[in-house]
VEXMI-586745 format. One line per 10 residues: number of its first residue (from 0); their letters; for each residue x, y, z of N, C-alpha, C, O. Coordinates in Angstrom, 2 decimals. Each point is the difference from the previous one (the first is absolute). Last residue first. Layout:
% VEXMI-586745
NUM = A = X:Y:Z:X:Y:Z:X:Y:Z:X:Y:Z | ...
***
This chain:
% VEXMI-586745
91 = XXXXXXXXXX = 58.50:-11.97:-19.04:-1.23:0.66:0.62:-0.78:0.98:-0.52:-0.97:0.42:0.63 | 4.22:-4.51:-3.00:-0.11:1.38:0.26:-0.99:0.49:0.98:-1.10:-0.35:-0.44 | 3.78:-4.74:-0.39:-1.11:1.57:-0.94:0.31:0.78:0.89:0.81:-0.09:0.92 | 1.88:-3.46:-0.01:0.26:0.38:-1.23:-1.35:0.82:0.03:0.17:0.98:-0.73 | 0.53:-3.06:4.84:-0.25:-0.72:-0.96:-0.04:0.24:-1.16:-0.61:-0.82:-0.69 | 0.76:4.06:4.11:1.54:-1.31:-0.13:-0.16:-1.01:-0.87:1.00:-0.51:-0.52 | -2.93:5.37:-0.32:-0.46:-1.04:0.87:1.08:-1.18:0.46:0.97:-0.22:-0.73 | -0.61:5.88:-0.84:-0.06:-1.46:-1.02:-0.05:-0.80:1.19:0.70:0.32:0.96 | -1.97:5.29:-1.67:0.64:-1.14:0.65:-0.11:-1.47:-0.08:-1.15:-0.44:-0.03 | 0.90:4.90:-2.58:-1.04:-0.53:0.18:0.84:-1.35:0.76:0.61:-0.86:-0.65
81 = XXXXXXXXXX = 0.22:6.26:-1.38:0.55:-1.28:0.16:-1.15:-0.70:1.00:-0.74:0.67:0.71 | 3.08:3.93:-3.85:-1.52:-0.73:0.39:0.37:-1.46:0.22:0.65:-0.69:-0.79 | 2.86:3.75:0.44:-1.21:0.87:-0.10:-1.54:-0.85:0.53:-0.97:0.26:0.72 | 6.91:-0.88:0.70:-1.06:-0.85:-0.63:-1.68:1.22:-0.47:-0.46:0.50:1.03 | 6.28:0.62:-0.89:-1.15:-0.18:0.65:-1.26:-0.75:-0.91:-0.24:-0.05:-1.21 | 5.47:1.11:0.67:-0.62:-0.94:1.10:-1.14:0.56:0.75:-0.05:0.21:1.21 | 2.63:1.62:-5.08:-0.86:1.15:1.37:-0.28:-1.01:0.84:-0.56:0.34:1.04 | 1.94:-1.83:-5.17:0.99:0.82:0.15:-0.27:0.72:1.34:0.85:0.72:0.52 | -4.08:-3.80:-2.02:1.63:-1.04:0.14:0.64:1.10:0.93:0.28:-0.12:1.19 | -5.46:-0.11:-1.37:1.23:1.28:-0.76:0.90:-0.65:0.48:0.02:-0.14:1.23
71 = XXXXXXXXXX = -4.49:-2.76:-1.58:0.90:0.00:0.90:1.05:1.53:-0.91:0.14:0.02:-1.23 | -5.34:-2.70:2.11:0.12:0.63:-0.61:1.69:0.71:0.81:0.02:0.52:1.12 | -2.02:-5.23:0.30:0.39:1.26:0.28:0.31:0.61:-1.67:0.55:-0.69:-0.86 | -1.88:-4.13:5.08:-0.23:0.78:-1.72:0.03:1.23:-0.07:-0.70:0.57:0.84 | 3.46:-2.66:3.24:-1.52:0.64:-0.44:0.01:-0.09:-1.34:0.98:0.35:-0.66 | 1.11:-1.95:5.86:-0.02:-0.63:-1.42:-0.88:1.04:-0.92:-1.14:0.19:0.42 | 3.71:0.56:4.53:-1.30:0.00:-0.38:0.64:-0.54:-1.68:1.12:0.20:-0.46 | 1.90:1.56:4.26:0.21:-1.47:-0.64:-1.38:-0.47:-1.28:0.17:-0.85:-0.87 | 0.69:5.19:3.35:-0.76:-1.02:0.69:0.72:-1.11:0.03:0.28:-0.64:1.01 | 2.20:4.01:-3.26:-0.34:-0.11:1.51:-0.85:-0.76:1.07:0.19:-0.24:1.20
61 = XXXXXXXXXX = 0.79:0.78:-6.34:0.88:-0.44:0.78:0.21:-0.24:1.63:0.65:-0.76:0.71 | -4.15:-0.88:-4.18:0.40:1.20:0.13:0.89:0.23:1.18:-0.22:-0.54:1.08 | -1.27:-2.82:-5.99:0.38:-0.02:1.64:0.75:1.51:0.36:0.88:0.60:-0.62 | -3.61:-2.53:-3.87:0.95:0.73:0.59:0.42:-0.25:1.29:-0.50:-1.11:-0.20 | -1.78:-0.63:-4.60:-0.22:-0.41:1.64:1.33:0.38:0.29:1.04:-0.53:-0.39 | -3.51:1.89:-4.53:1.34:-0.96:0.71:-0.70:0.23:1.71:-0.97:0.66:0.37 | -3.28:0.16:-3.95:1.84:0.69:0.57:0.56:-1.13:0.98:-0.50:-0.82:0.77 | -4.55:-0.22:-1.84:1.43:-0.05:-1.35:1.20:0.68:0.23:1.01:-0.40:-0.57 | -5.00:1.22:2.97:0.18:-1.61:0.27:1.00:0.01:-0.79:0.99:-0.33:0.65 | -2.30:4.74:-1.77:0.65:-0.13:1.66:0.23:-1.77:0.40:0.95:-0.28:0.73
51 = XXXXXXXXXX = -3.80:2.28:-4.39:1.68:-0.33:-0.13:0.53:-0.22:0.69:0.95:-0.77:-0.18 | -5.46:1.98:0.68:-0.03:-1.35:-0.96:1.35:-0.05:0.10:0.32:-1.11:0.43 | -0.91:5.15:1.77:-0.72:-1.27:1.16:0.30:-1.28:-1.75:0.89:-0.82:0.24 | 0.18:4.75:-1.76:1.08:-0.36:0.47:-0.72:-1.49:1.23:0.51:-1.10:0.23 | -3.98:2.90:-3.30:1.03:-0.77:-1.10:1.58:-0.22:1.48:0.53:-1.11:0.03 | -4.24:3.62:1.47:-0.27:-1.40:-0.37:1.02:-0.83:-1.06:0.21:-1.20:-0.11 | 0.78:5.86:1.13:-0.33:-1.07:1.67:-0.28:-0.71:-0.39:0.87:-0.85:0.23 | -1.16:3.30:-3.50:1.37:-0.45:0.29:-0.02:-0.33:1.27:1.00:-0.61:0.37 | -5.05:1.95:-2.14:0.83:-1.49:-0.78:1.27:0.34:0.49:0.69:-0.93:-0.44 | -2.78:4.53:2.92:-0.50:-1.67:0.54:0.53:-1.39:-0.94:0.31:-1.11:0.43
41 = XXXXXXXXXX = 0.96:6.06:-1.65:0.57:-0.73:1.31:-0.58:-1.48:0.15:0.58:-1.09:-0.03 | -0.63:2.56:-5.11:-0.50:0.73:1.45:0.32:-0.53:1.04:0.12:-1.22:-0.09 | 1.59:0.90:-5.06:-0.93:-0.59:0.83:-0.36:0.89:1.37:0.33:1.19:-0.06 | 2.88:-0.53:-4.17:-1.54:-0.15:-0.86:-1.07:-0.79:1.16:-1.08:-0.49:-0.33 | 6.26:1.37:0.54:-0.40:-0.82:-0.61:-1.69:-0.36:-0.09:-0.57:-1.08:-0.19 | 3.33:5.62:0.75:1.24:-1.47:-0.47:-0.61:-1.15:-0.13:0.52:-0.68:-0.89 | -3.50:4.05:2.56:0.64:0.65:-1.34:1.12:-0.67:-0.36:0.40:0.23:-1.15 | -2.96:-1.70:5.24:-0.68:0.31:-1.58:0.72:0.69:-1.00:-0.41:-0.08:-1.16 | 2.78:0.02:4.95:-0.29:-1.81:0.18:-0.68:0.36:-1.74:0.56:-0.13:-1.09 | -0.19:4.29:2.58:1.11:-0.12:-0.30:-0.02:-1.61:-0.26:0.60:-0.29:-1.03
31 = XXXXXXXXXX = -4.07:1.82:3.84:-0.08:1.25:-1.66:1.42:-0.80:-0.67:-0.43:-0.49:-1.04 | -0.04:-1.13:5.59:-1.04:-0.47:-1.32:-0.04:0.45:-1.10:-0.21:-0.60:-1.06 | 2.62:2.66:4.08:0.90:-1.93:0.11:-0.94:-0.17:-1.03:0.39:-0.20:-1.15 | -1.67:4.44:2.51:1.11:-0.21:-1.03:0.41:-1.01:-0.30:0.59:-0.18:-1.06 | -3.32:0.79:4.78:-0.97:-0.24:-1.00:0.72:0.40:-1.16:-0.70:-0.04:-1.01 | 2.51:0.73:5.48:-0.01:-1.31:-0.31:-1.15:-0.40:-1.31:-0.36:-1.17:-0.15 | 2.70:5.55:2.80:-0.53:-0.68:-1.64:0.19:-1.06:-0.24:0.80:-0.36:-0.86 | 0.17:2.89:5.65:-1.34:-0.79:-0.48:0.20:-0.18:-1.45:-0.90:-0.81:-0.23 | 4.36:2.08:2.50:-0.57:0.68:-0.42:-1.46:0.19:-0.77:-0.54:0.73:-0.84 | 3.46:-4.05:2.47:0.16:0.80:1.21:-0.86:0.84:-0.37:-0.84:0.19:0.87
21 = XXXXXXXXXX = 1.08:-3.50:-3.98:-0.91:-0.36:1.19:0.46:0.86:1.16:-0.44:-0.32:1.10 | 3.12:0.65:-5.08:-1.69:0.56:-0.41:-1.10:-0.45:0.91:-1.17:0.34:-0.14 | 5.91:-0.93:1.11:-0.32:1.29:-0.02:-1.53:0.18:-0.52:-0.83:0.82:0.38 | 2.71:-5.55:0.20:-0.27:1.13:1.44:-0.28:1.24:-0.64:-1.12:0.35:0.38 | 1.49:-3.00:-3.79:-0.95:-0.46:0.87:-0.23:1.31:0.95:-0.80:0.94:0.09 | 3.55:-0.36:-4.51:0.06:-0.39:1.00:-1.10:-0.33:1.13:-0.29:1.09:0.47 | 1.48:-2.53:-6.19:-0.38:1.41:1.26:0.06:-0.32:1.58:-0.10:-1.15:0.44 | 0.56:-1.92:-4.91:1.07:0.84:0.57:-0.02:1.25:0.60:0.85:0.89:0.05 | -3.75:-4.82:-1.42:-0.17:1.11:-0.83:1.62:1.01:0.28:0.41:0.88:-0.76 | -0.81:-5.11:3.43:-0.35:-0.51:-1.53:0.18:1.51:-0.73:0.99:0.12:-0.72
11 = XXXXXXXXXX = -1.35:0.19:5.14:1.27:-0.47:-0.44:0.16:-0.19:-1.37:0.92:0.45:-0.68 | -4.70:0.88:2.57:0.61:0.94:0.08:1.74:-0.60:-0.67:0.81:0.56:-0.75 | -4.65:-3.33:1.53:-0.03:0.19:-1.09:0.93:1.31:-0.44:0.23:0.26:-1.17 | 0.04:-2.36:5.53:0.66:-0.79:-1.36:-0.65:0.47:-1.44:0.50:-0.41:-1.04 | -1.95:2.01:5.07:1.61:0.57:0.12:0.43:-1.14:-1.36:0.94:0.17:-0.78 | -5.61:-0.43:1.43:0.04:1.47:-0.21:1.88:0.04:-0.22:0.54:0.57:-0.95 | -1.92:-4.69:2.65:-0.21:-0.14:-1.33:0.05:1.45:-0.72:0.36:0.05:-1.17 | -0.19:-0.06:6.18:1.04:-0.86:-0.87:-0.10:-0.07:-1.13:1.06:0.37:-0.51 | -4.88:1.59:2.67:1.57:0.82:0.27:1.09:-0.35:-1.35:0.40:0.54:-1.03 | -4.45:-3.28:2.47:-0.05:0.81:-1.16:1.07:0.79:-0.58:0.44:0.10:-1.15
1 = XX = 0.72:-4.75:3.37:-1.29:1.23:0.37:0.37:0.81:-1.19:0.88:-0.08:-0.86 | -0.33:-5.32:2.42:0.33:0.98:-1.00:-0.89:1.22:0.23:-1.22:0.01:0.12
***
C-alpha cells in the first residue's frame, strides 16, 4: 500500500480530482479538504484505510489473474488501494 494510493482514494472519496491537483503540485488540498469532511489528516487516513484494507472483498485482477484486498470503483473498474492476498486466505 503506498502513499500515492491512499492520496487517489481519498480523492475519490472527496470528489476531486487526483491527477490535476498532483500535476499541479496541490497535493496539500487532499488534506485541507480530508480535514474539512472529516476532522483527520493524511496519516489517520492511511492508518484507518491500512486497518480496513484486511476487510474489503477479494478481487481478482483481470490481467494477472492476481487475488487482492481492494478499495474497488465498480463503475470505473478500478482498484485504489490494494494489498495482495496469500493463497492461504490472508493478506500480505
Amino acid at each position: 500500500m503506498s502513499y500515492d494510493e491512499v492520496q487517489e482514494l481519498a480523492c475519490a472519496i472527496l470528489g476531486i480530482s487526483y491527477d490535476d491537483l498532483v500535476d499541479e503540485g496541490r497535493e496539500i488540498e487532499i488534506e485541507e479538504k480530508l480535514y474539512e469532511k472529516f476532522e483527520i489528516n493524511m496519516e489517520q487516513f492511511f492508518n484507518i484505510v491500512e486497518a480496513l484494507l484486511p476487510f474489503t472483498p477479494t478481487v481478482q485482477a483481470a490481467l494477472s489473474g492476481s487475488k487482492y484486498h481492494a478499495f474497488v470503483n465498480d463503475k470505473e473498474c478500478l482498484m485504489y488501494v490494494k494489498q495482495k492476498v496469500e493463497e492461504e486466505g490472508g493478506a500480505k
